[in-house]
N, CA, C and O atoms as a GROMACS GRO file, in nm:
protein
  208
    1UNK      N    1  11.531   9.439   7.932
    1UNK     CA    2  11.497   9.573   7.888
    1UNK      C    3  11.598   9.670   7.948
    1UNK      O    4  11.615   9.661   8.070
    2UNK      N    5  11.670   9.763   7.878
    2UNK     CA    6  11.738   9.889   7.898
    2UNK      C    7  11.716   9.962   7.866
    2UNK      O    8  11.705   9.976   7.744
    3UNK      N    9  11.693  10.066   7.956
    3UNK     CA   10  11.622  10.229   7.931
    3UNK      C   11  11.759  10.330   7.959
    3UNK      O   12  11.837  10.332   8.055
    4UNK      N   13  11.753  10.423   7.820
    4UNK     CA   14  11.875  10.483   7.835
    4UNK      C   15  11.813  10.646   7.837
    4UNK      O   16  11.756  10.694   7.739
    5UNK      N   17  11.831  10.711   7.948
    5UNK     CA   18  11.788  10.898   7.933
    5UNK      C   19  11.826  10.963   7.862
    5UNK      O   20  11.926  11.006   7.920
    6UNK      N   21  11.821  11.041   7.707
    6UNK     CA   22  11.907  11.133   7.667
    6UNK      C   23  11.880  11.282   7.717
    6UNK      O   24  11.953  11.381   7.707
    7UNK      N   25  11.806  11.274   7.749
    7UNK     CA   26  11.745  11.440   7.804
    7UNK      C   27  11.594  11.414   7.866
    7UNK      O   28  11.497  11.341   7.846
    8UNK      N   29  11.647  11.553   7.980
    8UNK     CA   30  11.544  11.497   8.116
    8UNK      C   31  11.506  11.669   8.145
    8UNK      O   32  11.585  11.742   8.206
    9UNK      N   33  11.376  11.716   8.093
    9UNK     CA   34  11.399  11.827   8.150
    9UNK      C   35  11.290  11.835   8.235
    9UNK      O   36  11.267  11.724   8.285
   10UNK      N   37  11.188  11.953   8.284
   10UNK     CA   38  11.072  11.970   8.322
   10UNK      C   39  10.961  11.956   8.236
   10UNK      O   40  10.845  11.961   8.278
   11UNK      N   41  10.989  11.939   8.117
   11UNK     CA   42  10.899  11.977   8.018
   11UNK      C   43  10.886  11.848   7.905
   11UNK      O   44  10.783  11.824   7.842
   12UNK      N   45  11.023  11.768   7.892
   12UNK     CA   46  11.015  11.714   7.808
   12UNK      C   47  11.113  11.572   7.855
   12UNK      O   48  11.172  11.552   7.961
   13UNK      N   49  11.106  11.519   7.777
   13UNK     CA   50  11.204  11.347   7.808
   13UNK      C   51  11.221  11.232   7.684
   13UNK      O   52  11.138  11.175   7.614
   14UNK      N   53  11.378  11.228   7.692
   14UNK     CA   54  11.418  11.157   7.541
   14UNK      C   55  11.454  11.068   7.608
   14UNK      O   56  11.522  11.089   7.708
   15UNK      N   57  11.409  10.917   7.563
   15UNK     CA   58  11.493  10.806   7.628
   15UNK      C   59  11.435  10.682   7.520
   15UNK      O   60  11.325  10.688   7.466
   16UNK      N   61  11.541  10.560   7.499
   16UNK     CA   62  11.580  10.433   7.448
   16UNK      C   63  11.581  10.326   7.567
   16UNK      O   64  11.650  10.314   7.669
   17UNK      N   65  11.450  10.238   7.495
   17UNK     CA   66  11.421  10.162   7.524
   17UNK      C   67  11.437  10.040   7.459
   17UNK      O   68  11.348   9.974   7.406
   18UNK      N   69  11.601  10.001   7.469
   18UNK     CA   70  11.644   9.845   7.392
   18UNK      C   71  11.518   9.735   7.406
   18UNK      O   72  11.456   9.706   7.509
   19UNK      N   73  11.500   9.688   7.285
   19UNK     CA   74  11.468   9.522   7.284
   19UNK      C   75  11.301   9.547   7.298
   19UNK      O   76  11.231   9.455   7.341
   20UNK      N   77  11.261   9.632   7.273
   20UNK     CA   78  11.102   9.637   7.318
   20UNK      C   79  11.054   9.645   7.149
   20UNK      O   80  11.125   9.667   7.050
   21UNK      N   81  10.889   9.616   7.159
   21UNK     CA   82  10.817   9.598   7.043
   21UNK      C   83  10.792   9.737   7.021
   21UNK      O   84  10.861   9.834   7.052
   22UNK      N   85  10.634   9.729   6.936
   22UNK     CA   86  10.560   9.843   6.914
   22UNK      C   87  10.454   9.767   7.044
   22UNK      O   88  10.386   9.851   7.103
   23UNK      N   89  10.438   9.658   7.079
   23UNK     CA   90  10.336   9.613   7.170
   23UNK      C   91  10.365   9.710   7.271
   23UNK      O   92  10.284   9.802   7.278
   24UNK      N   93  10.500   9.709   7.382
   24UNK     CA   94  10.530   9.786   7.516
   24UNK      C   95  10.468   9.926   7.444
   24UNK      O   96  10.361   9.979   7.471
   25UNK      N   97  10.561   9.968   7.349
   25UNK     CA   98  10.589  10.095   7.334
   25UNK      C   99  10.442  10.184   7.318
   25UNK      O  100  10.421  10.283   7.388
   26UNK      N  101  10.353  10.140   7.223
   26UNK     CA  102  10.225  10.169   7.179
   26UNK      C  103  10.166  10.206   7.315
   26UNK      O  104  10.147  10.323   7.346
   27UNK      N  105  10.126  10.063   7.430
   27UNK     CA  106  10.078  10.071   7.541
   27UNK      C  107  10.120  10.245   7.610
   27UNK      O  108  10.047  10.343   7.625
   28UNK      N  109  10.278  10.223   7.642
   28UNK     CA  110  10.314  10.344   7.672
   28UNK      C  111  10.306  10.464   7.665
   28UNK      O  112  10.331  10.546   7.754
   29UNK      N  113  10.251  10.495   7.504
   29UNK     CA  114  10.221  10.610   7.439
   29UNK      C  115  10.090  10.629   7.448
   29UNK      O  116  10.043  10.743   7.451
   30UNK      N  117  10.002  10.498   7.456
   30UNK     CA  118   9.872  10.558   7.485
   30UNK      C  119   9.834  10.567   7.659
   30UNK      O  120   9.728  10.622   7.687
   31UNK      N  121   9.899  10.526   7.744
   31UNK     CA  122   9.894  10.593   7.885
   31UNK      C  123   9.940  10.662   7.901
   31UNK      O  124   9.907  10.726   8.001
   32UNK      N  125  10.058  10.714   7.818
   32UNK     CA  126  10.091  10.904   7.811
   32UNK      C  127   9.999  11.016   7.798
   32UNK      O  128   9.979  11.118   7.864
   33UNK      N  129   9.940  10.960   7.677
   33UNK     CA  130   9.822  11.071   7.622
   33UNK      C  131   9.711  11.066   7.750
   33UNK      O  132   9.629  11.143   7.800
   34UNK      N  133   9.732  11.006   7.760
   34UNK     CA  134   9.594  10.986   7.848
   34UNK      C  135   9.599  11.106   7.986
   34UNK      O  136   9.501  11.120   8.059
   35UNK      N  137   9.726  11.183   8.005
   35UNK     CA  138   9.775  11.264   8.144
   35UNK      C  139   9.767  11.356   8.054
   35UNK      O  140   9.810  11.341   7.939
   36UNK      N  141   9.682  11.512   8.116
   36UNK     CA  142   9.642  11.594   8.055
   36UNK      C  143   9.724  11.706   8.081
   36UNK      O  144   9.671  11.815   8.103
   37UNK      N  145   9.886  11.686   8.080
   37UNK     CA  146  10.012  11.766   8.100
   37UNK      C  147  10.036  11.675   7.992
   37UNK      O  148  10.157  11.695   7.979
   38UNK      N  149  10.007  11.588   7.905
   38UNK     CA  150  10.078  11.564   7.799
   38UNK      C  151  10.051  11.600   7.720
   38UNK      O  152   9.928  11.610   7.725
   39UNK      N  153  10.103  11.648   7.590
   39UNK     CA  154  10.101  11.709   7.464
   39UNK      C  155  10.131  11.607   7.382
   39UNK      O  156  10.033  11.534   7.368
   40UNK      N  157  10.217  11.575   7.326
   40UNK     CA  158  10.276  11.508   7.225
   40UNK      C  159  10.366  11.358   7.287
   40UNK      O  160  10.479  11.374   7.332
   41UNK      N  161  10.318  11.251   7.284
   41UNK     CA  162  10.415  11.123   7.312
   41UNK      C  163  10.395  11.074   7.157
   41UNK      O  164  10.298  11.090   7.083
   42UNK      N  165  10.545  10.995   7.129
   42UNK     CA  166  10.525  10.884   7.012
   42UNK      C  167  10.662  10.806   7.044
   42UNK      O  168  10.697  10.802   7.162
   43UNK      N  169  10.723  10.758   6.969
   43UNK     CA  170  10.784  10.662   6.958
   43UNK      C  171  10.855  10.604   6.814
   43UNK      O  172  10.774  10.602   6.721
   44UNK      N  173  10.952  10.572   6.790
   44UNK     CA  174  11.044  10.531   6.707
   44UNK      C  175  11.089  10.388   6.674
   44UNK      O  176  11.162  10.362   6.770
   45UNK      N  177  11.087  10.300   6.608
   45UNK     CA  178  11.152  10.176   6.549
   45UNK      C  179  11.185  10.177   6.446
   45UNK      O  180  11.112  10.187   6.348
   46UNK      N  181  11.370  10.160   6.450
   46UNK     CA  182  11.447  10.145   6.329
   46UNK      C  183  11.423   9.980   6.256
   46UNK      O  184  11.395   9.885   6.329
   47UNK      N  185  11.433   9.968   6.159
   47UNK     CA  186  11.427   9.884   6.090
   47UNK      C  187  11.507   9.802   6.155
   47UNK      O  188  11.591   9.848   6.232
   48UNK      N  189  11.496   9.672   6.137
   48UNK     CA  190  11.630   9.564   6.258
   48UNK      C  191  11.738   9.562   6.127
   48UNK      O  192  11.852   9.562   6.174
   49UNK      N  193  11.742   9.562   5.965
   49UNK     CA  194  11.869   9.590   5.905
   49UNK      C  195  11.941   9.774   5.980
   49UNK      O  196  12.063   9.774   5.962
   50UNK      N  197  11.911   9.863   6.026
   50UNK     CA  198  11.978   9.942   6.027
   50UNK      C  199  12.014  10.019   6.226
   50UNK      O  200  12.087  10.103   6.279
   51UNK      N  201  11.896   9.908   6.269
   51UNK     CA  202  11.886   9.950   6.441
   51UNK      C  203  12.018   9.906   6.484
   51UNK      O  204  12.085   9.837   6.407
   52UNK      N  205  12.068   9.942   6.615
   52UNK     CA  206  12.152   9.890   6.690
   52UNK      C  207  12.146   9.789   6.785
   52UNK      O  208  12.247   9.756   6.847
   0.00000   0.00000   0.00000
């Protein structure tokens, strides 16, 4: 697994997480929501014809 930061602020956080499912990722997003400083978590998967 490689986690890459694109933006890190106080408020918000963009980051890529090579090689992971919707299994990790899902988990992740729902122990996000769950912290009541969170607003909005989700998550992204490119198709494997067009991902990197």
């Amino acid at each position: 697994m490689e986690i890459k930061i694109f933006k890190k602020t106080s408020r918000e956080i963009k980051l890529e997480i090579s090689g992971e499912t919707h299994t990790l990722l899902n988990a992740l997003k729902s122990v996000l929501l769950e912290d009541e400083r969170v607003r909005i978590a989700s998550y992204d998967i490119k198709h494997p014809d067009v991902s990197n």
